[in-house]
Each structure stands twice: as C-alpha cells, then as structure tokens.
N, C-alpha and C positions, 0 to 999 in steps of 0.2 A: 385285592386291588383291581383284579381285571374285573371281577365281578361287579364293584363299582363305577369302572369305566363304563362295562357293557349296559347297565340302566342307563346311565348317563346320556348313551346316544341312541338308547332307545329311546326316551324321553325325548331328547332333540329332535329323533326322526318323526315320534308322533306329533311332536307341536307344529314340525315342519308339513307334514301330511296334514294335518286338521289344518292350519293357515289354510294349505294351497286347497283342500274343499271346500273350507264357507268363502275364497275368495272368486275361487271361480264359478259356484252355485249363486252366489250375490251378483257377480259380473254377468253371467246369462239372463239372471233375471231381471237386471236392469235394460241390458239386451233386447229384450223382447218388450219391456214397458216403453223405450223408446222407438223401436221401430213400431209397434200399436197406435204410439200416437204421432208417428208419422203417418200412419193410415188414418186417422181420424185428420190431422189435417187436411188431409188432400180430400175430404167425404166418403171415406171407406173404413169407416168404425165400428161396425160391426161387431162387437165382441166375439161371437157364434161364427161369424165368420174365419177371425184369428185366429180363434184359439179353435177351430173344427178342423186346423192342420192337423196330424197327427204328431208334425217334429216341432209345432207348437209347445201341442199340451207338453210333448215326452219329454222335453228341455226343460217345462217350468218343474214337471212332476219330479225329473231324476236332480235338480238344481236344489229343490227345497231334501233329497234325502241325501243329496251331498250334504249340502248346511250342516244338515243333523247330525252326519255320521262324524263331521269333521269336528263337530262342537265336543263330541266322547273322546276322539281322537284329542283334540287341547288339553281335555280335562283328566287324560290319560284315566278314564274310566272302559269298561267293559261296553257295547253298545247290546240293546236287549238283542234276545232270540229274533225279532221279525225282524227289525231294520236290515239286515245283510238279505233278506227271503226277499225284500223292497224293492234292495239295491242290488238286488240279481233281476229280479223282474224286470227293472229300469235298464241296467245293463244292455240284457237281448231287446228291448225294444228298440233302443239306440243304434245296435249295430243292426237293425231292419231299419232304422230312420238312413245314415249312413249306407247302408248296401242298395236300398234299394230306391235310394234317391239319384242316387250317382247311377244308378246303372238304367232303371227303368223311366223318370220323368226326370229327368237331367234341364236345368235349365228353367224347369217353370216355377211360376209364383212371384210373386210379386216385392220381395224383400231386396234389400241392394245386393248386389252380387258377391258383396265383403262378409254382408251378414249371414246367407247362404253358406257360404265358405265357412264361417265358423259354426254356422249349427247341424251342418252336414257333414264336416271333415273335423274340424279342430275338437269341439267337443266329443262329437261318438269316440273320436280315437279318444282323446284322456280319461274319457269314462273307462272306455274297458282296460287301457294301462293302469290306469288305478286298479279295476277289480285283479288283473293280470300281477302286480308287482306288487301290492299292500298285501298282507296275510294278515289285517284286522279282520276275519270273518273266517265261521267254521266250516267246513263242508256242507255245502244244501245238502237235504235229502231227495234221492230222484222221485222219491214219491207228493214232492211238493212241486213238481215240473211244473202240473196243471195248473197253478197258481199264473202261470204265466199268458193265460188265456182270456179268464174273464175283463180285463182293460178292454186290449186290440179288441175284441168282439164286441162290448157294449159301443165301443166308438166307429165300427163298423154299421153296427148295427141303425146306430144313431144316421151316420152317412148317407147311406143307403133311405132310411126312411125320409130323411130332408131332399136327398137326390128324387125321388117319386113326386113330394108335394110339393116343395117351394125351387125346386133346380137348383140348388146347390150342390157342387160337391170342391172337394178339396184337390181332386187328383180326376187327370180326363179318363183314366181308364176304368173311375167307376160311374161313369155316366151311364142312367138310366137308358138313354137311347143305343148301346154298345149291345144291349139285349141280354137275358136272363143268362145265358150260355157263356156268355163271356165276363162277366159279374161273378157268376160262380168259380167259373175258371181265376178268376182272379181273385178271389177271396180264398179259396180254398189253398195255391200257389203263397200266398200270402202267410196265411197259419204254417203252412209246412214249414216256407224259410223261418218264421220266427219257434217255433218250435224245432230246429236245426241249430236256431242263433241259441234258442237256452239251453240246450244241451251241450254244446258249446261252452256255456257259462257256467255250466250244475259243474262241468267235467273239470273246468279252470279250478270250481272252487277248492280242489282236494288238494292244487300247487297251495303249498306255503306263502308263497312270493318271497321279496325280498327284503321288505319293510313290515319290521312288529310284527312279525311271525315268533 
C-alpha cells in the first residue's frame, strides 16, 4: 500500500514539475517575443541586436530545455544522457546572467524594468531551484565541465568582433575603445566566474534534491 501511495505522488510530483517547466519556458519565451516587438515598434528591431544579449539568448536557449525536460517530466519518462549535460550548461550560464548583471552592469539595457527583474532575478533563481530541489538528473561527470565553454566564447567571440567592425556591443565594458588590456581583463574574469558557476552546478548535481529522486 505505501508503495502504491509512494508512485502516486511521485507521479503527481513529476506532472507537477513538468507543468511548472513548459509553463514557465513558454512564459519566458513569450517574454522575450513581446518585449522584441516592442523594440521593433519603436525602430529598434534588430534582431542581432536582441538577441546579441547574452541574458537574451541564455533565456530563450535555457526556456526551450526547460520545455523539453518538462515535457519527460509529464510523460514520466527517463529524459536522455545529454539533456541534464544541456541543462547544467544553461544552469551556470544563468547564474552568470544573474550574478553578474546585478552586480557589474546593473541598470542598463533597454527592457522595462519589470522585465529585467524577471530575466535577471525571477528566472536565474527558479532555474537553479529547479536544478537545486528536482533530482530528475544523474550526476555530470566533472570531466564534461568544458562543455560549459564553448557557448559563452563563440558569443564572445562574436561580440567582440561586431564591437571592432560595426560598434556594437551588448555591455559597455566590452567596448572596443576600453582597450585590449581591459577586454582581456574582462573576458578572462568572466570565464573564471562562470566556470566557478558550473562547478557550482557539476557539485549540486551529486544532491539528490527533493523531487523524483
């Protein structure tokens, strides 16, 4: 009988956990299609612009492996080997979207200040409560850390070269004019914190949590 109960609200818990991932993966990304085309109304459409945030992309990218994870989660199926490798990578970029928005460019960009709020504070925290309290996922292996690099560095990368040709950049402290020495300085500071953030997450992954462990 217990053992009956105990599926029972396993079950419950996972349809309850998958809900609240495709709802709020769908809620962000609606999120973000509205405040875009409030930038297109007003003449600031850009696509490359929008989405050349970093807490752009990292919202749309960690919203559609919510969706997903959440969709295994309803279907109280296993979700594969990569999706949790995904949704640790998403994870630590989040809590660098979060830590270092609030603390180093606080206040800029151009989104209403409600919407900021939630793609800066509401979101990064439920992401990592989710990785923190769900034990749908196995332990990373630390040897798949580096997985957590090549993102942030091609989007760097990209920045950086649009910052040289067309003056674009997303955040003032990678302004080509701030000179080579402090660009490094900041990029490199940058990789450290987030490779701090997934180790951080690799270490979380070995708690059980407290849901569907």
């Amino acid at each position: 009988m217990m053992d009956v109960t105990r599926k029972r609200t396993t079950a419950l818990a996972g349809r309850t956990v998958g809900a609240l991932r495709v709802g709020i993966g769908l809620t962000i990304i609606v999120l973000l299609g509205v405040t875009y085309t409030g930038r297109v109304g007003v003449g600031d459409g850009n696509p490359f612009d929008f989405f050349g945030y970093f807490t752009n992309q990292t919202s749309l990218i960690t919203s559609v492996l919510l969706i997903a994870s959440g969709a295994f989660a309803l279907r109280a199926r296993a979700a594969p080997a990569w999706l949790p490798v995904l949704r640790g990578v998403a994870t630590s970029c989040m809590i660098i979207v979060g830590v270092i928005y609030n603390t180093l460019v606080p206040g800029t960009g151009s989104a209403p200040p409600w919407v900021s709020a939630i793609l800066h504070v509401v979101f990064p925290a439920y992401v990592v409560l989710d990785w923190l309290l769900v034990g749908d996922r196995r332990p990373l292996a630390w040897r798949r850390l580096w997985l957590v690099l090549p993102y942030p560095l091609l989007w760097m990368l990209v920045v950086l070269a649009r910052g040289a040709t067309d003056g674009w950049v997303p955040y003032g402290f990678l302004l080509p004019e701030n000179g080579a020495l402090s660009l490094s300085l900041h990029v490199l500071g940058l990789l450290a914190a987030l490779l701090a953030a997934a180790s951080l997450v690799w270490g979380a992954s070995r708690f059980r949590g407290y849901m569907l462990a």
